[in-house]
N, C-alpha and C positions, 0 to 999 in steps of 0.2 A: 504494500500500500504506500503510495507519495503522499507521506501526510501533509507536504505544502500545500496540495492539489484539493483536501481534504476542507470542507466547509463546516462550521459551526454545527447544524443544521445534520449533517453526514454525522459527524461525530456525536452528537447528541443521539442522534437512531442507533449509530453502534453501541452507544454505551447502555441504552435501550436494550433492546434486542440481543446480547451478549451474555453470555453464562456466568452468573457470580457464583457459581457454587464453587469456586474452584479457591484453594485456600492462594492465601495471601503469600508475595512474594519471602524471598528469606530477608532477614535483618542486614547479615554481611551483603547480599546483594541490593539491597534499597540505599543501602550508605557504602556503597563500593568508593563510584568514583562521580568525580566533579567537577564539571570545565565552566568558562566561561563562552558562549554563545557569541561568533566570528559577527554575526551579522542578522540582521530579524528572519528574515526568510528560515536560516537555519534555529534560531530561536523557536519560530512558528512551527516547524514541523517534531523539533525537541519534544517541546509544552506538548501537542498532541500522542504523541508516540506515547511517551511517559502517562499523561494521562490516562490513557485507553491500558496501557500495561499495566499499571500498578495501580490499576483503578481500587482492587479488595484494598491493599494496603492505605489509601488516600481515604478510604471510606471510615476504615479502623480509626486510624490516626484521628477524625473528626469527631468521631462518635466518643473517646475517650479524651481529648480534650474537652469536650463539652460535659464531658461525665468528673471529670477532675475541677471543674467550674462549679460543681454542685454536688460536694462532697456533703456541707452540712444542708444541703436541702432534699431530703429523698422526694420528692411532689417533684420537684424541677428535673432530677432524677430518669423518673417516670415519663415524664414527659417527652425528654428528650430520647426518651426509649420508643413512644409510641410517634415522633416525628421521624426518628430514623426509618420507622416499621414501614411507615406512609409514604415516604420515598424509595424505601426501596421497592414495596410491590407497583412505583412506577416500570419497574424492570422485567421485562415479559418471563425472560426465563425464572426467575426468582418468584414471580406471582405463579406460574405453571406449579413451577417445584413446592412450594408452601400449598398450594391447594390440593396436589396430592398426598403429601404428607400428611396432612391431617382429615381426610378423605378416608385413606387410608387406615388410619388409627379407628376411626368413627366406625369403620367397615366389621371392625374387631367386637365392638359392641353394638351396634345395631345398625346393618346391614340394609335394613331398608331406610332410616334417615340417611345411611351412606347416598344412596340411590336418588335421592333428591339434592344432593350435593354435587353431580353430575354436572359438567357444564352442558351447554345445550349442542347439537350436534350445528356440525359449518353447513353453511347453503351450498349448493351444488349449482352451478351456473354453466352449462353448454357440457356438461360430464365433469368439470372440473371443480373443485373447492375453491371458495373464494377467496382472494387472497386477503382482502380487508376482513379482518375476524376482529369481534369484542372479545379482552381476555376475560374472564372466568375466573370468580377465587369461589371455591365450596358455592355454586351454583348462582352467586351473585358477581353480577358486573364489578368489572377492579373498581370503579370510580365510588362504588357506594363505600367501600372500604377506605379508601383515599379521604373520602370526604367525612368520613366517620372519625378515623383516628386524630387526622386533620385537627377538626371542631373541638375532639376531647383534650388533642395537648393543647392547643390552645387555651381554652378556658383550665388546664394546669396551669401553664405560661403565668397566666392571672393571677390564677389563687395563689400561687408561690411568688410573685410578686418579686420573676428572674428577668423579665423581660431584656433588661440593662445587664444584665449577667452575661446570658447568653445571647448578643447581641455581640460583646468584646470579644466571649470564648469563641462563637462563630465567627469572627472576624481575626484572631490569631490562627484557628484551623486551616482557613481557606489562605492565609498568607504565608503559612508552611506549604500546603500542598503548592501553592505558586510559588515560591521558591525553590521548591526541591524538583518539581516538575522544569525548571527551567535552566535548573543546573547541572542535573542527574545526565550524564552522558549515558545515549541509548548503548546497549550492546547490541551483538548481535543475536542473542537468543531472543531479544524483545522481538526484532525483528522476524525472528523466523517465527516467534508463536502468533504474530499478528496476518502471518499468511497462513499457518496451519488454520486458523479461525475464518478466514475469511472461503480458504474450500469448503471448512465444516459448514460454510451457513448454505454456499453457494448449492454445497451436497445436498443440504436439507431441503432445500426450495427445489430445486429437481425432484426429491425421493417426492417432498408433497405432490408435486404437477404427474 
């Protein structure tokens, strides 16, 4: 992938549509090495590479800074448990895998509320499945969950009266993850897992069609 070539927009879908189950990079490898950036062009496609690589570990790194922000408040805690939760089931593979896991489980005790947890089958358009699908958590659209968690830390947010908390801790997060992301010299294994994923997806869309 030319991540210069690579738009806002593209990279937002990949980070989308992209498997998070995959554990996080190693420590020695995230603080390997460190250059300074010749020029923006190579800057721009750095920041992206990085990003999309070490995306588990950029997520870690925010979710426990903001948990170290709110040590003596568990409410704020909380919340920032149930903000993490709601972004991440903006993440297709992540909302797939959470709705079968507990699908699953449900199946173990009673098998027929499993059964209504089912998402609903894709429409079939000229023989083929359609490619625009609503994803599915336990038989509800992702958004009602998004908007659900959403609503609840929010009105945590309130009650615990972190807003200004974590506002600075959110704001230290994302200025680490942009530091490191801009300085973090790619290797070449970044590289090659960014093409191994890109057959896996191209694989996937063929096997669907």
């Amino acid at each position: 992938m030319d991540w210069g070539n690579v738009t806002a927009e593209d990279l937002i879908d990949a980070l989308r549509e992209v498997d998070w189950s995959s554990p996080p990079r190693p420590l020695p490898e995230f603080f390997s090495r460190f250059t300074f950036p010749r020029s923006y062009a190579k800057w721009n496609s750095r920041f992206k590479c990085n990003l999309y690589y070490y995306r588990t570990n950029y997520f870690i790194m925010i979710v426990v800074i903001l948990g170290l922000g709110f040590l003596r408040r568990p409410v704020a805690i909380l919340a920032a448990m149930l903000t993490a939760l709601s972004i991440a089931f903006l993440n297709d593979s992540f909302a797939g895998t959470f709705s079968e896991k507990v699908t699953r489980t449900v199946r173990q005790f009673s098998p027929h509320l499993a059964a209504k947890m089912r998402p609903p089958l894709t429409p079939v358009i000229r023989g083929r499945p359609s490619a625009k699908r609503t994803i599915h958590i336990c038989g509800r659209p992702r958004w009602v969950f998004v908007f659900v968690l959403s609503t609840v830390s929010f009105i945590l947010w309130y009650v615990s009266c972190g807003l200004l908390t974590v506002l600075w801790a959110l704001a230290i997060a994302l200025l680490a993850t942009i530091l490191h992301a801009s300085f973090r010299t790619p290797n070449l294994k970044a590289r090659l897992n960014t093409f191994r994923e890109e057959f896996r997806a191209v694989w996937r869309n063929y096997s669907e069609l």
